[in-house]
VOPAGU-2260 file (C-alpha; in pm, 1 decimal, decimal comma):
REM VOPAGU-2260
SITE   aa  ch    i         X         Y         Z
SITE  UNK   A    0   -4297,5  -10561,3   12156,0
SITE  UNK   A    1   -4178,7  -10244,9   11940,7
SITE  UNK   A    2   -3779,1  -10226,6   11891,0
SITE  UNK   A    3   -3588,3  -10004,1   12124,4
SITE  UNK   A    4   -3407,8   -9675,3   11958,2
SITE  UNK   A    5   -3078,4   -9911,6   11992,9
SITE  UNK   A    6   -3220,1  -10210,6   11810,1
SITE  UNK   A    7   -3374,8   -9922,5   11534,0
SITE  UNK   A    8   -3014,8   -9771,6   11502,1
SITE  UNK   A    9   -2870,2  -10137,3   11443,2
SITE  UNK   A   10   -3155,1  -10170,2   11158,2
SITE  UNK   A   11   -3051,5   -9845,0   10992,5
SITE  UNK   A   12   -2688,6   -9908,7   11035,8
SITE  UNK   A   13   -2645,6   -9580,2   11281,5
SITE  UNK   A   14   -2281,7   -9722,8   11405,2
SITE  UNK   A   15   -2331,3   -9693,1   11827,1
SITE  UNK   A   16   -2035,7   -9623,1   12037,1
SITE  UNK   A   17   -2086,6   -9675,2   12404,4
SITE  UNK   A   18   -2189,0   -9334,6   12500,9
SITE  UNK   A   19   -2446,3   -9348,4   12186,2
SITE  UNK   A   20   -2585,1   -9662,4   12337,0
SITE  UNK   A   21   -2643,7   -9528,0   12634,6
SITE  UNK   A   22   -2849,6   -9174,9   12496,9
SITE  UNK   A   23   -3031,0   -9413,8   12282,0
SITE  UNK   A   24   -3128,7   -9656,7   12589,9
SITE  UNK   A   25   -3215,6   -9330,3   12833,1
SITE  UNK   A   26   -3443,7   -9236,4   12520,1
SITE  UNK   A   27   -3614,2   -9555,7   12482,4
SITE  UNK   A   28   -3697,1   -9541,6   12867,5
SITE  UNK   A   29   -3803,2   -9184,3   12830,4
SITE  UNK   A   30   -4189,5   -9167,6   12873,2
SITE  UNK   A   31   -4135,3   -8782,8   12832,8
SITE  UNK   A   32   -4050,8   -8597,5   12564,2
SITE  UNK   A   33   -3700,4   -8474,1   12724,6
SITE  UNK   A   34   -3507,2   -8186,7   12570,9
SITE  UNK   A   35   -3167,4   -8198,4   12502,1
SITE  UNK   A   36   -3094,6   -8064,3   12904,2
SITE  UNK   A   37   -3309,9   -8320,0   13037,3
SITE  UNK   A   38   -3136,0   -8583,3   12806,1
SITE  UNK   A   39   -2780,9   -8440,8   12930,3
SITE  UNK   A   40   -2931,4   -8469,7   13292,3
SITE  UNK   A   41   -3030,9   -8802,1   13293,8
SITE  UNK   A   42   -2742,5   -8998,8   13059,5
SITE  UNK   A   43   -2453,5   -8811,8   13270,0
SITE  UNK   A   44   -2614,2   -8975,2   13592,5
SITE  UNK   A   45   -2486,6   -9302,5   13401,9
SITE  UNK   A   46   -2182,3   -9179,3   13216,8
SITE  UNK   A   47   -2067,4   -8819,9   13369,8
SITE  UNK   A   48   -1816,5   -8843,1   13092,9
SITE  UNK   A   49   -2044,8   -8791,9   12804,6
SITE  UNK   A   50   -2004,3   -8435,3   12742,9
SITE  UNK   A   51   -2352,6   -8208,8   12616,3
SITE  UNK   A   52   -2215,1   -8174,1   12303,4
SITE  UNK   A   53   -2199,2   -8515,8   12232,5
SITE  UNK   A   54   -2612,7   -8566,5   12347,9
SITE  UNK   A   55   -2660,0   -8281,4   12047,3
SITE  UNK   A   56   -2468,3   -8428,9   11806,4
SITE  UNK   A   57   -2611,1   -8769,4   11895,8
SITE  UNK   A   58   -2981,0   -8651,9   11918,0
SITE  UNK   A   59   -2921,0   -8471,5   11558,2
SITE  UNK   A   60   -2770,9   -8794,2   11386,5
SITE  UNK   A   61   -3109,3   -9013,4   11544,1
SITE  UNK   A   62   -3295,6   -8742,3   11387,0
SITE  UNK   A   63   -3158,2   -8717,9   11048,7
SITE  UNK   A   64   -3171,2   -9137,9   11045,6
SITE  UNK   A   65   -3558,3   -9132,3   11111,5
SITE  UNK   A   66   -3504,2   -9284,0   11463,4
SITE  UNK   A   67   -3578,6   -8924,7   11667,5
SITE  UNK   A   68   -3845,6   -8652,3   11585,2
SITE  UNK   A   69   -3802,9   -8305,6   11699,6
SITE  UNK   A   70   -4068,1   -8089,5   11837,6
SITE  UNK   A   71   -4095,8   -7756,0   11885,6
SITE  UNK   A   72   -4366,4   -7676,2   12089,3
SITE  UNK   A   73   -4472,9   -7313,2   12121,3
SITE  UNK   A   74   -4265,1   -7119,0   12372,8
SITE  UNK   A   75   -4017,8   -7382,3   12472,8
SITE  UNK   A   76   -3681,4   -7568,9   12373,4
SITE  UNK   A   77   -3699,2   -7858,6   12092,5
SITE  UNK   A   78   -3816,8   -8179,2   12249,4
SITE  UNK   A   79   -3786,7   -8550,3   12103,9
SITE  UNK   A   80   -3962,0   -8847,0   12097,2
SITE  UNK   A   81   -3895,2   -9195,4   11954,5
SITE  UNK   A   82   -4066,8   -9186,1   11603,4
SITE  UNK   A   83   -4301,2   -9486,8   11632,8
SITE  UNK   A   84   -4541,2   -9607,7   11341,6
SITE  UNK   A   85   -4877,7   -9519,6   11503,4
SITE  UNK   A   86   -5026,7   -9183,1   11458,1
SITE  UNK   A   87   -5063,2   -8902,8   11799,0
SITE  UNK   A   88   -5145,3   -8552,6   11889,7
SITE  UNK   A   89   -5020,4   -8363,4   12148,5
SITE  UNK   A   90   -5179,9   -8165,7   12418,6
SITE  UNK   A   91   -4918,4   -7925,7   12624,4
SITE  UNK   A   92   -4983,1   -7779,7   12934,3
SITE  UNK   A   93   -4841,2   -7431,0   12904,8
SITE  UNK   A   94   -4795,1   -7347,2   13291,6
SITE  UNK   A   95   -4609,1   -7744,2   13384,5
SITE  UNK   A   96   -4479,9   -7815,4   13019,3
SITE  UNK   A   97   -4691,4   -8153,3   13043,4
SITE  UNK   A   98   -4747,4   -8302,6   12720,6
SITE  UNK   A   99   -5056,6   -8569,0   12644,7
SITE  UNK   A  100   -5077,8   -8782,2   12414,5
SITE  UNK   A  101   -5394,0   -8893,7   12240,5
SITE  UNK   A  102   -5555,4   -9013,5   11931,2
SITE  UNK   A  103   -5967,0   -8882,5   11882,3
SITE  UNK   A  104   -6118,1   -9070,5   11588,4
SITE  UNK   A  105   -6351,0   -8790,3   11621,0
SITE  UNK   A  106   -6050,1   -8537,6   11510,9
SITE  UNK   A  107   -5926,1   -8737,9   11268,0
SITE  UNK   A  108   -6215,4   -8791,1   11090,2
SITE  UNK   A  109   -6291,7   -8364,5   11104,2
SITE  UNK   A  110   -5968,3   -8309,2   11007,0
SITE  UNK   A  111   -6009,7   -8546,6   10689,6
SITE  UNK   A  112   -6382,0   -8348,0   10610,5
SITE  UNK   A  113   -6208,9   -8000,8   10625,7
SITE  UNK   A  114   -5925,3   -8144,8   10322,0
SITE  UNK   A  115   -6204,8   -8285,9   10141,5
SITE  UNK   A  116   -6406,0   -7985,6   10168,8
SITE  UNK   A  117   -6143,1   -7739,2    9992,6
SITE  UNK   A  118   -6080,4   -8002,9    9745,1
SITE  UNK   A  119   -5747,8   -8198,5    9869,0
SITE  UNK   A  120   -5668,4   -8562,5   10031,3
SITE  UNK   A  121   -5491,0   -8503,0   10390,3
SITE  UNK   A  122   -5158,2   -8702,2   10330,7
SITE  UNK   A  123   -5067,7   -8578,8   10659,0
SITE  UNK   A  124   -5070,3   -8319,4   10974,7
SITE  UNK   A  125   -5006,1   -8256,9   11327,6
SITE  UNK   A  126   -5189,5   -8102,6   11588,8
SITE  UNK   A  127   -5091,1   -7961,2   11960,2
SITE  UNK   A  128   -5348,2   -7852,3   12107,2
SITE  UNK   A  129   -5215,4   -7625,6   12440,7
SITE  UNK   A  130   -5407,8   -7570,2   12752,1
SITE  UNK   A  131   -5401,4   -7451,5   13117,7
SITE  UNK   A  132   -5535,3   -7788,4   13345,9
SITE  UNK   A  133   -5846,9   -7692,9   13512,9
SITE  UNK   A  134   -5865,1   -7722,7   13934,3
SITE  UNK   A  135   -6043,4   -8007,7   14023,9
């Protein structure tokens, strides 16, 4: 079972008030990537008194610790999602602001190829692929 953004905070010595724990458990139950509005939304339902600025302040300090990442998808607000070990891409739908995730070997390997072709080892990258869903 992986550790929850609390338990991760705990490890790193983030110091959790109440209102932190509860941003940090709405995040680890998030199977979204939420923006900071949608965060707000959801952890005031729990604790009306937590105030925006504290999800923003709280959102930038799990960040800067290495417990958050920040993405800024093309044409929308910064999103976050739990940084987790294993490796993803992202596929946004650009009309419902879905976002996929998925890992393709296939990719992966291609992506690897094209480094090696212009002479460098990939140490890293990210992809987001974007994309209207198709009617079934």
């Amino acid at each position: 079972m992986s550790e929850t953004i609390e338990q991760k905070c705990l490890s790193k010595g983030v110091k959790l008030t109440d209102q932190r724990k509860i941003i940090a458990q709405v995040m680890s139950e998030s199977s979204d990537h939420p923006d900071v509005d949608e965060l707000y939304n959801r952890v005031s339902r729990i604790d009306s008194k937590i105030s925006i600025a504290t999800v923003y302040r709280t959102v930038k300090l799990f960040e800067e610790s290495g417990i958050l990442t920040k993405h800024e998808f093309k044409g929308g607000k910064a999103r976050y999602e739990e940084l987790n070990e294993g490796h993803h891409d992202h596929l946004i739908d650009v009309k419902s602001g879905e976002i996929i995730e998925f890992v393709d070997e296939e990719i992966e390997k291609l992506q690897k190829k094209v480094a090696e072709k212009y002479g460098y080892t990939l140490v890293d990258h990210k992809l987001e692929l974007y994309g209207i869903k198709k009617k079934s």
